[in-house]
N, C-alpha and C positions, 0 to 999 in steps of 0.2 A: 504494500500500500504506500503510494507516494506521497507528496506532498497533497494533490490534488483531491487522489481519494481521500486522505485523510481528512482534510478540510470538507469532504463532504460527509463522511462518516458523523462532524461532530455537527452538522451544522444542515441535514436534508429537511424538508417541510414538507410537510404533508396536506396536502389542500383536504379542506370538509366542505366547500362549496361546490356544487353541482355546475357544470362548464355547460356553454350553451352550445349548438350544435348547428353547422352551419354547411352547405357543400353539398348536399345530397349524391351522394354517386347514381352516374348515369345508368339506366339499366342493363347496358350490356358492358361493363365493367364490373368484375367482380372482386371484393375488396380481399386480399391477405397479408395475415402478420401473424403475430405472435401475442397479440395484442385484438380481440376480435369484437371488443364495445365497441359502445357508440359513446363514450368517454362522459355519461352519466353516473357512473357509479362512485363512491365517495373515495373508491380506495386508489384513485390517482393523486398520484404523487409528484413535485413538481422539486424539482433541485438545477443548482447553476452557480455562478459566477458572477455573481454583480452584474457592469456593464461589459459587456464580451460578444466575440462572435462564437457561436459555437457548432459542430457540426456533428448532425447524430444519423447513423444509421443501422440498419437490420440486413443480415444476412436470407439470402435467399436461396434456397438450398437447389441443386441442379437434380436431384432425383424425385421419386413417386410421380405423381400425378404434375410435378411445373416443370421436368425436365420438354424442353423444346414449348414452354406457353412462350406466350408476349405480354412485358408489363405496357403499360400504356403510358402509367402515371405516377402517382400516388399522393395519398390522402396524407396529407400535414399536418399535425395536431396543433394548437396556435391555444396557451393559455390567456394572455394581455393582449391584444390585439393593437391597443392604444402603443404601446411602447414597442411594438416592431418595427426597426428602421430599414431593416431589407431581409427577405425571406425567396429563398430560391430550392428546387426538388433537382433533385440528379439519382442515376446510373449509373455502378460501373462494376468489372470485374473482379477488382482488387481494390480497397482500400490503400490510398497514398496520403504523404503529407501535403502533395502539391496540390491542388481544385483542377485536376484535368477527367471529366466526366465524359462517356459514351454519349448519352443524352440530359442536357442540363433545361429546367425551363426557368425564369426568374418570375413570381409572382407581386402582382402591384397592388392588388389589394385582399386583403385577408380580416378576418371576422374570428371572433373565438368560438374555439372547438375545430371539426377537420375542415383543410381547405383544399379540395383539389386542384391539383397539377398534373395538366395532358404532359407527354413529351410530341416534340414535332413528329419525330419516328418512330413505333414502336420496338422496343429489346426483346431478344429472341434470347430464352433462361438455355444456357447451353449446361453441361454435365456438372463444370466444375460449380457452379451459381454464381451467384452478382450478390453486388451488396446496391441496398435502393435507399438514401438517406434525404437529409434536408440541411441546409446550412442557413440559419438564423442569428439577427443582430440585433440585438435590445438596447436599449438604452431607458434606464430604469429612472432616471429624471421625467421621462412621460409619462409610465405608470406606474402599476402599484405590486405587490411582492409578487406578482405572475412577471411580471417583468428581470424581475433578480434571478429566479427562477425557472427559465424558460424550457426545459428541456421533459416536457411533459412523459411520464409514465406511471405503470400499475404496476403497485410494490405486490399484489396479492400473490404472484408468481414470480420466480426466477428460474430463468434459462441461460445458457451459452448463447451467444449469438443473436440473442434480444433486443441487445442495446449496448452500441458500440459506439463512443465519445470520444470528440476530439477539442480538447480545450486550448491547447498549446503546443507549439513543436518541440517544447523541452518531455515532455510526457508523451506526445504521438496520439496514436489511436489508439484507446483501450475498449475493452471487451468487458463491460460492467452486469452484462444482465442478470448472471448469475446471483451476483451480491447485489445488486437494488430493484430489482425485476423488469418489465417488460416496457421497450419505448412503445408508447400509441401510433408509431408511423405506422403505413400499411401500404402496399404498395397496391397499384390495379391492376389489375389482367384480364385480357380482350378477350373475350367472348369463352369465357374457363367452367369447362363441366365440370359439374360438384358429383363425383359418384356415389353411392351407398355405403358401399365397402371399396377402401381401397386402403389397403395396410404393408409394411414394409417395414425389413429389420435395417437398423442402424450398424455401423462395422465396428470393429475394436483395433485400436493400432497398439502394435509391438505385444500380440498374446503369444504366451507362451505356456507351453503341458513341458510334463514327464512323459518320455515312452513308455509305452505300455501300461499306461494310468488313466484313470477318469478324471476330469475336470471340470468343474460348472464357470460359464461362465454367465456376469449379467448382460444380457442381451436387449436395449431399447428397442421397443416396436413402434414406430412414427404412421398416424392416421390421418388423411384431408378427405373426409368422408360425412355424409349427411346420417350417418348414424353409428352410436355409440359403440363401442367395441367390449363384448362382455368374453370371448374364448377366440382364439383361433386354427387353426389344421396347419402344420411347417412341414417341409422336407426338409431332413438333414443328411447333406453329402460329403463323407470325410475319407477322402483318399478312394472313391469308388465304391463303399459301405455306403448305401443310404439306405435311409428307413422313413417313416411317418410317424409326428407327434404331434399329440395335445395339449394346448396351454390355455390356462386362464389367465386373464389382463382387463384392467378395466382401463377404460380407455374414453374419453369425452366426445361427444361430436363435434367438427369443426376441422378448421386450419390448426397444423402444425402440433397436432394434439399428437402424448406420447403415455405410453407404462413400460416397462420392464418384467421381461422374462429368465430363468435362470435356466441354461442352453447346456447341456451334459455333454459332454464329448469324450469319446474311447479312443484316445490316439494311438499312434501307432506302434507297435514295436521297436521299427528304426529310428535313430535318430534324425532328424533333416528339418528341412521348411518342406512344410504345406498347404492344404487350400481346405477351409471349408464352408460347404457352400448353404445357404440359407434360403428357402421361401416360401413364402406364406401363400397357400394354396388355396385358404377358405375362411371367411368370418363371418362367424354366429351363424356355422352351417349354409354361409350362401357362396360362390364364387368368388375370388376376389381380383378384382378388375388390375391389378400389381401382380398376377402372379408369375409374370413372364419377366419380371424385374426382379433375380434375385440377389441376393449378399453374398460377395467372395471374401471371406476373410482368412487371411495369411497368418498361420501359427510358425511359432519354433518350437518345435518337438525335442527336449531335454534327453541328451543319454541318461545323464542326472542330473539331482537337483541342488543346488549348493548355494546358501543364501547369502542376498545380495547386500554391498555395502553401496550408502547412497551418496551421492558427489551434491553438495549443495555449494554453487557462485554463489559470493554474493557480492552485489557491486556498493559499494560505500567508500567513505572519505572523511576525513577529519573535520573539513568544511562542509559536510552534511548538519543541518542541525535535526533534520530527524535520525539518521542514524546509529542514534544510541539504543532507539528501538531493534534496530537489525543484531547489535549488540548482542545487546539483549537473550532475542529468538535463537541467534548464533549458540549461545552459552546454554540456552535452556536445553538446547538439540544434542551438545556433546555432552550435556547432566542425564538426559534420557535415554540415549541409544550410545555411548561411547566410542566403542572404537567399529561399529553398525555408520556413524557420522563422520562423513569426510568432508569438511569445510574448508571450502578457498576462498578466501577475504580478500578481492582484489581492487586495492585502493585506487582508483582510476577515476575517483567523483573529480576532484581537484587536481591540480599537477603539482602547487604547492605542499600536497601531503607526501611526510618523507617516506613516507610509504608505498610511493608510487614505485608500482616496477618498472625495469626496464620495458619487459613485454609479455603481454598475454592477449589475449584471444579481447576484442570489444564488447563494451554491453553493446553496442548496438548490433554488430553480429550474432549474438544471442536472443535478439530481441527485445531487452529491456531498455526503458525508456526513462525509467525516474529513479532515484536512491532516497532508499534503502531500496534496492528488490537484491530476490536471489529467482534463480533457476533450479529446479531438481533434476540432478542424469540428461540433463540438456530435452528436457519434455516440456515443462510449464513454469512459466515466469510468474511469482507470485510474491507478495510482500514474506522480509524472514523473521517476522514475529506471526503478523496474522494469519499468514499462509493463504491458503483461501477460504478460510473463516466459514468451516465446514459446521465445527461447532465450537464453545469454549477452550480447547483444547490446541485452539488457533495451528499455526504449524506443524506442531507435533503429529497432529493427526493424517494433515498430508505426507509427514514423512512415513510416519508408517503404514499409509498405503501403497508410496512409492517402494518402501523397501521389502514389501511384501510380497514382491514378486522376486522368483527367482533370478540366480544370475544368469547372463546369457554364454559367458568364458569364464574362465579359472586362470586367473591370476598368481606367479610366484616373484615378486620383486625383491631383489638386493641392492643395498645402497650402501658404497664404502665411499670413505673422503680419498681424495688424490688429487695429484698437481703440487705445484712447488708450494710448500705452506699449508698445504691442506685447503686451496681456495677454491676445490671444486669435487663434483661428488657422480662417480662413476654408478649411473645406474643398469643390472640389470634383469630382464625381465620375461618369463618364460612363458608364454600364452597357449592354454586350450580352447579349442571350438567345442562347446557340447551341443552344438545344431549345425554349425556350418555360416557361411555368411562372409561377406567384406567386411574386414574390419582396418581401423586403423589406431593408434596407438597414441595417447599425449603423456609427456612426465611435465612434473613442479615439485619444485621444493617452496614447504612452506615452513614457517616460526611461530613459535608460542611467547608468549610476554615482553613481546620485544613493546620498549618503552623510550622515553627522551628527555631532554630538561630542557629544551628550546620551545618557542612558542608554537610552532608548527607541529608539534607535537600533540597540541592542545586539543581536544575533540570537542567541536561547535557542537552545540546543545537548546534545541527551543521548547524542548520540556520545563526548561527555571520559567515559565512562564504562568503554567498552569498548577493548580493545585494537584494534589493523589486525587484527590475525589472526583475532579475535571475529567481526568484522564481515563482514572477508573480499574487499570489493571495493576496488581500490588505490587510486581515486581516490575512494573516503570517507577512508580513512584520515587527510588532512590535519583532520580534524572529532574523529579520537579521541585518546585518550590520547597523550599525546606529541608530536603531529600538528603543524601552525602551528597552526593553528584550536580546539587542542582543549583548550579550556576551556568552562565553561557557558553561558559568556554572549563573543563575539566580535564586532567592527567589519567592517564589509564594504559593498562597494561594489554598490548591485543592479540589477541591469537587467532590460527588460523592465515596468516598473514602471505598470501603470494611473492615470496622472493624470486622467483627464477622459474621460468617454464621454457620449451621443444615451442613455444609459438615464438614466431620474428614480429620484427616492427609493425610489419602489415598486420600480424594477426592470422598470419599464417603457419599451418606444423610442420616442424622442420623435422620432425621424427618420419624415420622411411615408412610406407603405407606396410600393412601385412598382409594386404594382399584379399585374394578368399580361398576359404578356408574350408574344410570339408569337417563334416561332424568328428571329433575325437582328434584330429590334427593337432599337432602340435608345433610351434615356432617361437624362438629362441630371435632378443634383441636387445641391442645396447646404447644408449645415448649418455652423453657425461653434458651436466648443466654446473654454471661457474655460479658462485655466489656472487652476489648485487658489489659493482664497485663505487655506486654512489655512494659517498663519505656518512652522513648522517646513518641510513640504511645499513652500510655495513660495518657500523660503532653500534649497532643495536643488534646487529646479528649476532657479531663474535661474541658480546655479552650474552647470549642464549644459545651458545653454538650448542648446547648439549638439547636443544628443545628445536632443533631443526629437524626435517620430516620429509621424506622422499613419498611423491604419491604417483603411481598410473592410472589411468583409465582406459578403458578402451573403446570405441565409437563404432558403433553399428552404419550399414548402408543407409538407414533413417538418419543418420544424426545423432542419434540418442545414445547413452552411455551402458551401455553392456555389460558392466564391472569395473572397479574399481578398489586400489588398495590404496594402504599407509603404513611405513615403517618408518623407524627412527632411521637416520645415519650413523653408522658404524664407523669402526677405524680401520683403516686398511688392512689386510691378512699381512703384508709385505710392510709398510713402515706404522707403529702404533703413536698412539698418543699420549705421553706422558702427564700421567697427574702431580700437581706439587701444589705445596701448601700456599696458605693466602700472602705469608709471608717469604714474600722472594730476594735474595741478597743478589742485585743487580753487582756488587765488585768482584764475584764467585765469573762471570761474564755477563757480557752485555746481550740485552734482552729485544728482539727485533717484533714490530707487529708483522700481520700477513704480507704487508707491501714494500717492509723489507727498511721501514723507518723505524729508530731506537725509539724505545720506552724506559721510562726512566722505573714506572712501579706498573706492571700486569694487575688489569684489574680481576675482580671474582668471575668465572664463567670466560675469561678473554683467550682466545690461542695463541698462540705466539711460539716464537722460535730462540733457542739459546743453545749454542754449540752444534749448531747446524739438528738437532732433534726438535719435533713439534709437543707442545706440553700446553697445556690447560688448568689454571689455577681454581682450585676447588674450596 
């Protein structure tokens, strides 16, 4: 949760005024959303930004019953109508930052409640879908809190893909529906048969079984149908085995209505990827007008199963002032799952933080767009306290759904220091397939407690503003008013701390790809990464060098992170490390740091070199 959502978190309003309704759609336009009033009901919700432009859209999905319609238009919800200074509807395939639409119309004048918007040309819904939104501009010196307010929705539901906002290029487009429920837009569609039954399973990406095991998994069933969905009839095709089953589902009538089923699968013996196929042949015993549309979904079949540890980014910086919440999340994660928690804190909000590394991968190559977020196994960008605020349990509980799934390789890593002075650390690293697959391979070294006495050290803080009770969760509270922490600016010890990673400047991996790989394969590889020679950075390191940490992960043809490990760094098999007391007599010989300048006293934790041996005062 960034800045943005955050500020709406504390601050959404909920209209109890009934909105007037204005635009009647024509009769051969048929309205869909996610969202299927006619915006009388109490439980719309209206939230925003002061005076802003702001731009909201809904995803339109390319399958069931709208793969190949035509939108026409769509219906604009409009709460203040007084304080709209410009209001325009667009199309297009993919959300961008820039306003470049397939079809845009600009509206001149607009009334409260929907306003429709023809486009000049109608949009042909192809497989992948379109997003259909609106871009509006208030200025709340005309009216009244509909105008502060403008981004009209119904909190009663939340979905994915409901209600996608764009406030600012610092934050991009987010994907809110889930967490505040549904936008009122709705797009129109030319001349769109409403079937009876027409029902369709949703996919699952990156599943994965045991061979020769049974696995359930939840299967959504998505309906745009004029009647309700009480059972339905499936085929199920898994490797050539299919059969027929029966499930109950309740299911609502209307647009983009869904329930969940729990789908059994006997996979196979071998290990490998495979395909299995889904489709619904019948509802509430009648035909179902989708049955010729059915669901491929791509498993990986486990030799076995060996549980997985999870890679959580998180993008932060010392000049974040919410940040302390990511903190926070961070600490709670490696208090709850230990060494299950593999945390990469890569300080890249700021460039003044000395914690910035040389290089690692971008948040915006990741996706994320605001700090504090993190990423789980490279799947979902999500704030790393509140996660996606599934329930109280905030983060946490998305971790433990993430790491509930099996690993997809077997990981064996070894990490020795080497290089003149110990300033660099030879990792390596043995990889199994237990399905098979492209994979490719990333290392980093990270630090625990690395700390500083400079101001840049300082960690910006905009919790000293609010009270515990403001805020509300008991372990912020040490960040607010009153708190230990709560002042604007605080000292703190961080861990998790990306010093050194296989990504270049670009953000590209400079580790050799593995290739693909057959189920049970095995491959053998090696990359040595130098510790950070930015001065501050590496006075922070050598004082923790006993709390630095070698990590791999390995990346799937998706993207996403297949496993991942963490060990300490060791000392060389071939030259070790000398331990010596706090008390070091520099006249016995003269005492060299890593870079080969004299010290007059080795601090506690520091390495350093005396008689051409590497030693660490303990």
């Amino acid at each position: 949760m960034n800045l943005f959502n955050y500020t709406m978190k504390l601050f959404t309003l909920l209209a109890t005024s009934m909105l007037a309704i204005s635009s009647a759609s024509a009769e051969d336009y048929t309205p869909w959303g996610y969202y299927t009033g006619n915006m009388e009901e109490q439980s719309i919700g209206l939230i925003g930004a002061g005076v802003a432009t702001l731009r909201i859209a809904i995803f339109v999905p390319g399958d069931g019953i709208l793969a190949g319609e035509t939108i026409a238009g769509a219906n604009v919800p409009v709460a203040d109508a007084s304080a709209v200074t410009a209001l325009s509807a667009w199309v297009t395939p993919t959300l961008s930052s820039s306003e470049t639409y397939t079809e845009r119309v600009v509206l001149t004048n607009y009334t409260n409640g929907f306003n429709q918007a023809i486009f000049a040309e109608p949009y042909t819904v192809t497989e992948s879908g379109c997003y259909v939104g609106y871009t509006i501009t208030v200025n709340t010196s005309l009216g009244t809190q509909g105008s502060t307010y403008p981004a009209v929705y119904d909190r009663s539901t939340q979905a994915p893909n409901s209600f996608w906002i764009w406030y600012s290029s610092q934050y991009g487009w987010q994907d809110i529906g889930a967490d505040y429920g549904q936008s009122c837009l709705q797009a129109l569609f030319l001349g769109l048969q409403v079937p009876e039954t027409a029902a369709h399973f949703g996919t699952i990406h990156n599943a994965v079984t045991g061979a020769d095991t049974e696995t359930e998994w939840p299967v959504t069933v998505y309906s745009d149908a004029s009647e309700a969905v009480q059972n339905i009839e499936y085929t199920i095709d898994v490797n050539g085995a299919k059969e027929t089953r029966i499930a109950d589902v309740s299911i609502e009538s209307g647009f983009n209505k869904s329930g969940e089923i729990m789908v059994k699968v006997a996979s196979p013996t071998e290990p490998g990827v495979f395909d299995v196929t889904l489709a619904i042949t019948k509802v509430n015993g009648k035909e179902n007008s989708l049955a010729d549309k059915p669901t491929v979904i791509s498993f990986k079949n486990l030799s076995r199963i060996l549980q997985r540890n999870t890679v959580v980014e998180e993008f932060t910086g010392t000049g974040c002032g919410w940040c302390p919440r990511g903190m926070q999340g961070m600490a709670n994660l490696r208090a709850e799952f230990g060494d299950r928690f593999i945390g990469l804190a890569f300080h890249t909000y700021n460039s003044t933080d000395p914690m910035y590394p040389n290089y690692y991968i971008s948040a915006s190559k990741l996706g994320i767009t605001g700090a504090p977020s993190c990423i789980m196994d490279r799947k979902k960008v999500m704030d790393p306290y509140y996660g996606t605020e599934q329930n109280n349990r905030y983060v946490l509980q998305d971790f433990e759904n993430y790491s509930s799934l099996p690993a997809e390789v077997d990981i064996d890593l070894k990490a020795e220091w080497t290089g003149e002075g110990n300033d660099k650390v030879n990792l390596n690293a043995k990889i199994e397939s237990l399905a098979g697959g492209e994979y490719e391979v990333v290392y980093v070294l990270t630090a625990d407690s690395l700390t500083g006495t400079t101001s840049s050290w300082r960690q910006s803080n905009y919790y000293y503003q609010y009270s515990a009770s403001e805020v509300g969760d008991a372990d912020l509270a040490k960040f607010c008013r009153g708190g230990e922490y709560g002042t604007s600016r605080f000292s703190w010890n961080f861990d998790d701390v990306v010093i050194a990673s296989s990504y270049n400047s670009q953000g590209i991996n400079q580790a050799v790809s593995l290739g693909t790989l057959t189920a049970g394969q095995s491959v053998e590889d090696s990359y040595t990464l130098a510790l950070p020679t930015k001065a501050a950075l590496r006075e922070a390191v050598e004082a923790s060098i006993d709390k630095v940490y070698a990590v791999a992960f390995v990346l799937n043809s998706e993207g996403t992170i297949a496993q991942a490990v963490k060990v300490p760094v060791s000392k060389s098999s071939g030259e070790g490390i000398e331990s010596v007391s706090e008390d070091v007599n520099v006249s016995v010989a003269p005492c060299y740091d890593l870079q080969g300048r004299p010290i007059s006293t080795p601090r506690r934790g520091q390495l350093f070199i005396r008689d051409g041996r590497k030693m660490i005062v303990r």
